[in-house]
C-alpha positions as CSV (number, residue, x, y, z in Angstrom):
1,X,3.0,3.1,22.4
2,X,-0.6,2.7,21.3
3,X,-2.4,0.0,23.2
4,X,-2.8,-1.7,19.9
5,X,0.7,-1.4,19.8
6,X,1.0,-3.2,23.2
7,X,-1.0,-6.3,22.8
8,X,1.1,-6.6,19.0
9,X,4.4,-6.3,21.0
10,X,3.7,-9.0,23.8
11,X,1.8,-10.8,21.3
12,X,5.7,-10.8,19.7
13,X,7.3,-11.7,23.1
14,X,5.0,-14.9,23.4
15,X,5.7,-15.9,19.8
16,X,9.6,-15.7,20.0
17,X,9.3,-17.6,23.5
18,X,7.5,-20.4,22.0
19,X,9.6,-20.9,19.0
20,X,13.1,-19.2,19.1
21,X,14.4,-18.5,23.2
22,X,14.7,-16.2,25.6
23,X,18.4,-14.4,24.1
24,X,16.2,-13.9,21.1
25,X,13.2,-11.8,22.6
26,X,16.3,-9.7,24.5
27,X,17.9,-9.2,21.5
28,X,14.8,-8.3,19.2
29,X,12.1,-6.5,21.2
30,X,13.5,-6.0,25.0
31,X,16.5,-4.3,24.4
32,X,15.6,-2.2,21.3
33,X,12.4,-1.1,22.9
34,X,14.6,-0.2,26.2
35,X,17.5,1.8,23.9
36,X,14.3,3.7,22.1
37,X,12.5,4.5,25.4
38,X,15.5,6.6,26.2
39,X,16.1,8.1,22.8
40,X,15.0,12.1,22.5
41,X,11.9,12.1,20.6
42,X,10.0,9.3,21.9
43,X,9.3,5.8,20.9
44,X,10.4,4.5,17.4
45,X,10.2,0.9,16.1
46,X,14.3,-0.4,16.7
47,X,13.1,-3.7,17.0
48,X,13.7,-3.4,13.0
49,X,17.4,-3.0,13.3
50,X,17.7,-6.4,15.5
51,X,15.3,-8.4,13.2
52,X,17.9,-7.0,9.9
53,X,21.1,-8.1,12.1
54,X,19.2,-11.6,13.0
55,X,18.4,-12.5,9.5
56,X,21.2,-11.0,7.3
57,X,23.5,-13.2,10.0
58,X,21.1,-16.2,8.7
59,X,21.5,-15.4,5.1
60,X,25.3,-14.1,5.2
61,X,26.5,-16.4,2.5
62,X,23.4,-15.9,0.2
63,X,24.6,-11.8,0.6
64,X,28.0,-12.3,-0.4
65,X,27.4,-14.9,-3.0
66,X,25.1,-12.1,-4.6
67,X,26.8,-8.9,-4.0
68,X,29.0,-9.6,-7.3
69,X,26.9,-10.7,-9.4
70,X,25.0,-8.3,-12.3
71,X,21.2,-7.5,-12.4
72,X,19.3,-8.4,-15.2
73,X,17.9,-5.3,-16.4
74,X,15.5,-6.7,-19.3
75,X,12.1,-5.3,-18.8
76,X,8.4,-6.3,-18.0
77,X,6.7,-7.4,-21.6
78,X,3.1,-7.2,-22.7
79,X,3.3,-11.4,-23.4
80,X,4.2,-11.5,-19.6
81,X,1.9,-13.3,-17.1
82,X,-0.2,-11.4,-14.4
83,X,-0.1,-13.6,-11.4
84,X,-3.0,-14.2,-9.1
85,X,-3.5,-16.3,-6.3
86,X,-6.6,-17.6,-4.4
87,X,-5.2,-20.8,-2.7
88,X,-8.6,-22.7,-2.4
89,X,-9.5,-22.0,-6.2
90,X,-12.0,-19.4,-7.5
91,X,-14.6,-20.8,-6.8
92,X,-14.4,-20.8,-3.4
93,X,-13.3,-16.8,-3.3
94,X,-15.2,-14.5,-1.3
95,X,-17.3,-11.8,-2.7
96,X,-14.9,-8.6,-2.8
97,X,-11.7,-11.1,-4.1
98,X,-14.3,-12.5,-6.8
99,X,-15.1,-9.1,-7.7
100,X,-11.4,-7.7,-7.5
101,X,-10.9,-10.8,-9.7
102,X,-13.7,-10.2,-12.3
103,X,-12.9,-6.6,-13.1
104,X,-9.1,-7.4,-13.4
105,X,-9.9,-9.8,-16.0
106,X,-10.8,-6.2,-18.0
107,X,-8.0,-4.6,-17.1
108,X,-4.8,-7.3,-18.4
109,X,-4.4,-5.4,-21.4
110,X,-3.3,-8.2,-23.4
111,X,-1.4,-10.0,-20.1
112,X,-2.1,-13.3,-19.6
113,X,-3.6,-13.6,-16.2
114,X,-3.1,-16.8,-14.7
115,X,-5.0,-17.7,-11.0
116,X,-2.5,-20.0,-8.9
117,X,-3.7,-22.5,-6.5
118,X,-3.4,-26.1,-4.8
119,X,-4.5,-27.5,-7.4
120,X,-2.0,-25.8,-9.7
121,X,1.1,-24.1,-8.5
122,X,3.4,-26.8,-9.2
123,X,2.7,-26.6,-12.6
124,X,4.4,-23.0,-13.3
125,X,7.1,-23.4,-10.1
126,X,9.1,-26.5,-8.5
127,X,9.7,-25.7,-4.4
128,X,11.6,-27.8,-2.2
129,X,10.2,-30.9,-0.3
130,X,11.2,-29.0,3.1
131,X,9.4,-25.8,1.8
132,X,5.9,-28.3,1.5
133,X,6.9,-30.2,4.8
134,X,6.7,-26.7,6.2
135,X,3.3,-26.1,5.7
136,X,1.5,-30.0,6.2
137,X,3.1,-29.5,9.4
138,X,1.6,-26.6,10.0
139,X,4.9,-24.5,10.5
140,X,4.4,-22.2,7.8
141,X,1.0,-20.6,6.9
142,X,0.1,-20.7,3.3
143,X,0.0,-16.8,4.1
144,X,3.7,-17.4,4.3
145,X,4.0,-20.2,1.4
146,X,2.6,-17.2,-1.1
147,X,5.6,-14.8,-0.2
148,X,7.5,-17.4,-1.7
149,X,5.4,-18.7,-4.1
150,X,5.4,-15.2,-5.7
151,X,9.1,-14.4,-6.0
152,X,9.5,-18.7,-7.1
153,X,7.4,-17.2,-10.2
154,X,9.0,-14.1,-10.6
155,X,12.3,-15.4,-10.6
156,X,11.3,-18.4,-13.0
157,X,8.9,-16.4,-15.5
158,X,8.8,-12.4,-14.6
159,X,6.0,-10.7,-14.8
160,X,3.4,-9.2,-12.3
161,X,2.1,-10.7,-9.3
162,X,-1.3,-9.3,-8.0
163,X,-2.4,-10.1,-4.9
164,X,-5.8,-11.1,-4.8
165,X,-7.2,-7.9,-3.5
166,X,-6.4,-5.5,-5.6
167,X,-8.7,-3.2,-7.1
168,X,-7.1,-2.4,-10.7
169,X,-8.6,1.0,-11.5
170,X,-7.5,1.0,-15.5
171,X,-5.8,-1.0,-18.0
172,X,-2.3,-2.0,-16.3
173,X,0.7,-0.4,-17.8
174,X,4.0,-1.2,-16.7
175,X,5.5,-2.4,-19.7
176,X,9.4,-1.2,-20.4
177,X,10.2,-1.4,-16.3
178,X,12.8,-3.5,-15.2
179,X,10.6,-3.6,-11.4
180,X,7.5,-2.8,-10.8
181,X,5.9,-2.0,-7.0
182,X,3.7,0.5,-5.6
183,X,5.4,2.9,-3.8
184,X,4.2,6.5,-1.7
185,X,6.1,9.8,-1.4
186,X,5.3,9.6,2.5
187,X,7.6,7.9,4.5
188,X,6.5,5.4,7.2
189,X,9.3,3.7,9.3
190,X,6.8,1.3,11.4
191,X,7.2,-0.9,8.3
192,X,10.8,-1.9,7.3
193,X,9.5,-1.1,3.4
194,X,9.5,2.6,4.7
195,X,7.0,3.0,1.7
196,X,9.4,2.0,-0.8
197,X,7.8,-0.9,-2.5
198,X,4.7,-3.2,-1.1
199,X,5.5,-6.9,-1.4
200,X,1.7,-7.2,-2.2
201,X,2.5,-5.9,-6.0
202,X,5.5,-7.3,-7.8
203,X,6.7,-6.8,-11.4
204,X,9.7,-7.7,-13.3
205,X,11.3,-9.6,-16.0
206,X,12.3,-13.1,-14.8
207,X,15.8,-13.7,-13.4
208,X,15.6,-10.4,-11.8
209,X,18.2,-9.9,-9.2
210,X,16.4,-8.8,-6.8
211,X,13.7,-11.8,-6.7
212,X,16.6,-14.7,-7.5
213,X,18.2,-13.0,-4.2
214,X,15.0,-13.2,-2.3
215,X,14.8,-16.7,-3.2
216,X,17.4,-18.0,-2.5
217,X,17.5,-15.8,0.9
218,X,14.2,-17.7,1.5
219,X,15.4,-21.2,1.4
220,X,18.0,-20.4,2.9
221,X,16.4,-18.7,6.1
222,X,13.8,-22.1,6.6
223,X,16.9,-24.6,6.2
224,X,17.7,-22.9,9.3
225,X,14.5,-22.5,10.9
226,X,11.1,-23.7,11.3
227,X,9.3,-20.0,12.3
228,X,9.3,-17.0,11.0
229,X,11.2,-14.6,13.1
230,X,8.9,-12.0,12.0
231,X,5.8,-11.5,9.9
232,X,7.0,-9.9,7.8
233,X,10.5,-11.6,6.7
234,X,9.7,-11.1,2.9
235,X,9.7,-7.3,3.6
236,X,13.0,-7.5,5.7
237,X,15.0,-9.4,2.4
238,X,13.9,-6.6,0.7
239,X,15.2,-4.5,2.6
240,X,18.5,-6.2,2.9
241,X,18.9,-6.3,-0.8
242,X,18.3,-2.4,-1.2
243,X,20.9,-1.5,1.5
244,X,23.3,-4.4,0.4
245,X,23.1,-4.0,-3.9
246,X,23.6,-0.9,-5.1
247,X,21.9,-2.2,-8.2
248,X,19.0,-3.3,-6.7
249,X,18.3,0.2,-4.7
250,X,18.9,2.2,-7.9
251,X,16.3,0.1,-9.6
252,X,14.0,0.1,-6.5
253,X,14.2,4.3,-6.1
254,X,13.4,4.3,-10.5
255,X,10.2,2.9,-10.0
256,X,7.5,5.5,-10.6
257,X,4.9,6.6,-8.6
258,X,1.3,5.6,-9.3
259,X,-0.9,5.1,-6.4
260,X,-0.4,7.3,-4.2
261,X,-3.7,6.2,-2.6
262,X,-2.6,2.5,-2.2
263,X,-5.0,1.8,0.9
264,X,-6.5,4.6,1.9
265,X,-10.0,4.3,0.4
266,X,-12.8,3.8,3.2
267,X,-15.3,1.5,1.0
268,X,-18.1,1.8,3.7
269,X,-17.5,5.5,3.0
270,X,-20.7,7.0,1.4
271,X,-20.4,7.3,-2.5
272,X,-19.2,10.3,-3.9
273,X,-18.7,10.1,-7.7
274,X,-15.9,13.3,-8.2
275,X,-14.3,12.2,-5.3
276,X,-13.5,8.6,-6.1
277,X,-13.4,9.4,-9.3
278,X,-10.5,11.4,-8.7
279,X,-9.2,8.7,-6.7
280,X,-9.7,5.8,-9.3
281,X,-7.4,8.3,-11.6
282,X,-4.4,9.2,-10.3
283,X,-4.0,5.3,-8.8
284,X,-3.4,2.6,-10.8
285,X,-4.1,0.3,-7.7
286,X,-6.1,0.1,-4.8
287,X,-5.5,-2.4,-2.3
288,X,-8.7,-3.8,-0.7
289,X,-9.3,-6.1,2.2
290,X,-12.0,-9.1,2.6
291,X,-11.9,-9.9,5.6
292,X,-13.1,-6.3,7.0
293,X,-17.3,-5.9,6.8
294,X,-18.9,-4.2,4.7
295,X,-22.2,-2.8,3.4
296,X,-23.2,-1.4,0.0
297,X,-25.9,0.9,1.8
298,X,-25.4,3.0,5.2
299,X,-28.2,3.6,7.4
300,X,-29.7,5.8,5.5
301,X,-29.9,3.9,2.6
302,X,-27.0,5.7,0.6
303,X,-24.8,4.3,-1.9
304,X,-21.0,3.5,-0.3
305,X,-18.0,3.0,-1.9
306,X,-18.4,-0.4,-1.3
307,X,-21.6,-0.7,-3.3
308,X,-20.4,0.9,-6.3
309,X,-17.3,-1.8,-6.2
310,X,-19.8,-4.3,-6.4
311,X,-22.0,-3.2,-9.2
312,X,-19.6,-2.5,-11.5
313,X,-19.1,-4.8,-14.6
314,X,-15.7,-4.8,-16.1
């Protein structure tokens, strides 16, 4: 294990301590970490396995009630909304989001774009008193609120959700799919997603299995809890649905690929126009991140990635 790695585990350990007990942190980072530090070829995450078992235990019911029922397999539309959300309001959005924001204002192609926040979100969804009591307590991050904030307007009214970082490099075109999510060829089992869809990017019609699953999954998880077992819970209903729904995995494994470059560009990197131009054409999206520095000149006073971002128009 990396020592990045190490504080991030420990970091784990404290967590479940604090708001689950001790049987828990045996069950879902001691014991998997001991079974995989005797497994032939090294350390592997298996702390994934014990989160799955945890939460699909949680969420039994919501399983079964679903594994009979159809998917809806109408498609994304062009008079579907894009969703964005910048909880604090726009005017309050860093420079790279505002930017990121700006330049996908050029790129709806002819998708209403609609910015969620505070001010507004209860105007397009309706979530549970509990959910709210959540987060003025302080128990759930609004971090966490927009995982289900997102699949709450999916479910309701379909379309895409965006999150606010992301770079859209040409007009968006993902009408005629029943789901939409990035997705890479390369696998990568530290994250439950293996690759296989990024909760950060979400499209489909409303009523969608998949996201009237996850919903209900949700509320159903925080009735019964008040912390998030992991992180990154969203990703592990996911992944529940695609091993559990044969529907849902078939429609999952259709989606195309289209950025196979999700969030690999180095924006402090120095400019090179062929180079990200090839980059900018064979993704539709890059995922950015604000709250990393950085500079629109090196040292030397060259052009970076970064600085082109910025002085583009729309």
């Amino acid at each position: 294990m990396k020592l990045d790695s190490i504080v991030v585990y420990y970091k784990s350990i404290w967590y479940l301590m604090k708001y689950f007990n001790f049987s828990t942190v045996i069950r879902l980072r001691i014991y998997p970490l001991l079974k995989t530090l005797f497994r032939r070829g090294g350390y592997t995450n298996l702390s994934h396995e014990a989160v799955v078992l945890y939460v699909r235990k949680i969420i039994a019911s919501v399983v079964e009630e679903y594994r009979t029922k159809p998917n809806n397999l109408d498609v994304i539309k062009a008079s579907d909304n894009i969703w964005v959300c910048w909880w604090q309001g726009k005017d309050d959005m860093p420079p790279l989001v505002s930017q990121c924001y700006k330049l996908l204002l050029s790129k709806t192609n002819g998708h209403p774009l609609i910015l969620i926040t505070k001010y507004n979100y209860n105007e397009f969804v309706s979530l549970p008193d509990f959910i709210i009591d959540l987060v003025d307590d302080g128990k759930m991050s609004i971090t966490h609120l927009s995982d289900i904030l997102r699949i709450a307007l999916l479910k309701t009214h379909g379309g895409l959700w965006l999150d606010a970082t992301y770079w859209v490099t040409q007009p968006i075109n993902i009408n005629d799919l029943v789901f939409y999510s990035p997705k890479n060829m390369i696998s990568n089992e530290a994250y439950i997603s293996n690759n296989r869809w990024a909760v950060n990017c979400l499209g489909g019609a409303k009523s969608n299995k998949l996201f009237c699953f996850v919903y209900d999954a949700f509320m159903c998880y925080w009735k019964e809890n008040n912390a998030l077992i992991d992180y990154f819970l969203i990703d592990y209903l996911f992944f529940i649905a695609y091993e559990n729904f044969t529907d849902v995995r078939e429609m999952i494994d259709a989606t195309p690929y289209t950025c196979p470059d999700l969030i690999s560009l180095d924006l402090n990197a120095v400019y090179n126009p062929q180079k990200l131009c090839d980059i900018l054409e064979r993704n539709l999206f890059l995922k950015l991140n604000w709250k990393q520095i950085f500079r629109e000149y090196n040292s030397l006073n060259e052009l970076t990635n970064y600085g082109f971002f910025m002085s583009q128009k729309g």
